[in-house]
C-alpha positions in Angstrom: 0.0 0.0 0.0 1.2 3.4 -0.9 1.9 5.9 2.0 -0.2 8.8 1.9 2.7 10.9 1.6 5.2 9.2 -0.6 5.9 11.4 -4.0 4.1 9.3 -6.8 3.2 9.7 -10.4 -0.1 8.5 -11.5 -2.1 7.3 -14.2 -5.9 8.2 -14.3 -8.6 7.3 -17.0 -12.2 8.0 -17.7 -12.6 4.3 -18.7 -10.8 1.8 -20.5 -9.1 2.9 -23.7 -10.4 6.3 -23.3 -9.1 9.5 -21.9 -5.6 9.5 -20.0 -4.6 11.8 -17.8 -0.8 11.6 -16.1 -0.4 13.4 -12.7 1.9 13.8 -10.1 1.4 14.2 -6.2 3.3 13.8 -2.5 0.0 12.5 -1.6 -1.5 10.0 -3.7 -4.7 9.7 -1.4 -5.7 12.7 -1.3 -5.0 13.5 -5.0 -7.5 10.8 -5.7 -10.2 11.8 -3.7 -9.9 15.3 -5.4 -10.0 13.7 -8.8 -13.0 11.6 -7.8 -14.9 14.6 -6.5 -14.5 17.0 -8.8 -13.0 19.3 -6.7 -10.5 21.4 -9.0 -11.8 22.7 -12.5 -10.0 21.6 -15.3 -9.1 18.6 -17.8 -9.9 15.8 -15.3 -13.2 17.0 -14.1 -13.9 18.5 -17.6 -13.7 14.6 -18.8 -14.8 12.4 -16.2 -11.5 11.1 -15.4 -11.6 9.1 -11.8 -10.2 6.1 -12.5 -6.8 5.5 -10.8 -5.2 2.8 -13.2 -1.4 2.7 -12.5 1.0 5.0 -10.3 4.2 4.9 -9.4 6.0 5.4 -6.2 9.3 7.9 -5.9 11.8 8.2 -3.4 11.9 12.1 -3.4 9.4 14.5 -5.0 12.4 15.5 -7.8 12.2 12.0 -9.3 9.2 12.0 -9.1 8.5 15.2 -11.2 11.1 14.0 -14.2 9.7 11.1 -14.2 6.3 12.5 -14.6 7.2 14.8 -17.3 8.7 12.1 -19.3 5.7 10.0 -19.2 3.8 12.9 -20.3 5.8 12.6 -23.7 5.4 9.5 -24.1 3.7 8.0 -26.8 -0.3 7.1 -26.5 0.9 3.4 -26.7 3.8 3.2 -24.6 1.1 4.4 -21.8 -1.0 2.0 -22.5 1.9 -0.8 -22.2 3.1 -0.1 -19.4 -0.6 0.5 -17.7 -1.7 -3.3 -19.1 1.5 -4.8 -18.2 0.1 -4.0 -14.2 -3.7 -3.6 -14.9 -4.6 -5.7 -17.5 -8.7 -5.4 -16.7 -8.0 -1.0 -16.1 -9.2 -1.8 -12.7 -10.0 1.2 -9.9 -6.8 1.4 -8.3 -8.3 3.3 -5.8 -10.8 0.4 -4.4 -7.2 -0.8 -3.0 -7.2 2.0 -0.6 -10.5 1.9 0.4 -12.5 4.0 -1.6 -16.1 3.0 -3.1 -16.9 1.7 -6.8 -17.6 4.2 -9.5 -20.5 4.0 -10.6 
């Protein structure tokens, strides 16, 4: 289980093969709870993306940032490799931690 306040880069999508949206955080948690809420206007909410599908723990918040930025570059497919390669079925991530289903 991820600690709430490790640095991590994150995948989220609005379903599978849809909209991806790559993200970084020092608190994956509460980042997900945001994205599930709505709370911040912008590209997630605008698209109904919730879904936490991969993510990627960092040892320090630098690492985690270049790390982030290169997986923004990255091609469509190369996301979608390395997110099926550890969630085959897109499943909610989040359930892991404890939060409810999307419905």
């Amino acid at each position: 289980m991820a600690q709430d306040f490790s640095p991590t880069v994150y995948l989220l999508a609005s379903r599978r093969n849809w909209t991806i949206y790559t993200g970084v955080t020092s608190n994956l948690l509460a980042r997900v709870a945001q994205h599930r809420e709505g709370v911040v206007a912008g590209f997630t909410r605008k698209h109904g993306i919730k879904l936490l599908v991969w993510f990627e723990i960092h040892e320090n918040m630098e690492s985690a940032i270049l790390r982030e930025k290169r997986v923004k570059r990255w091609e469509r497919a190369w996301k979608l490799e390395v997110l099926e390669a550890g969630n085959p079925q897109w499943r909610d991530l989040a359930e892991d931690f404890g939060f409810p289903p999307l419905e």
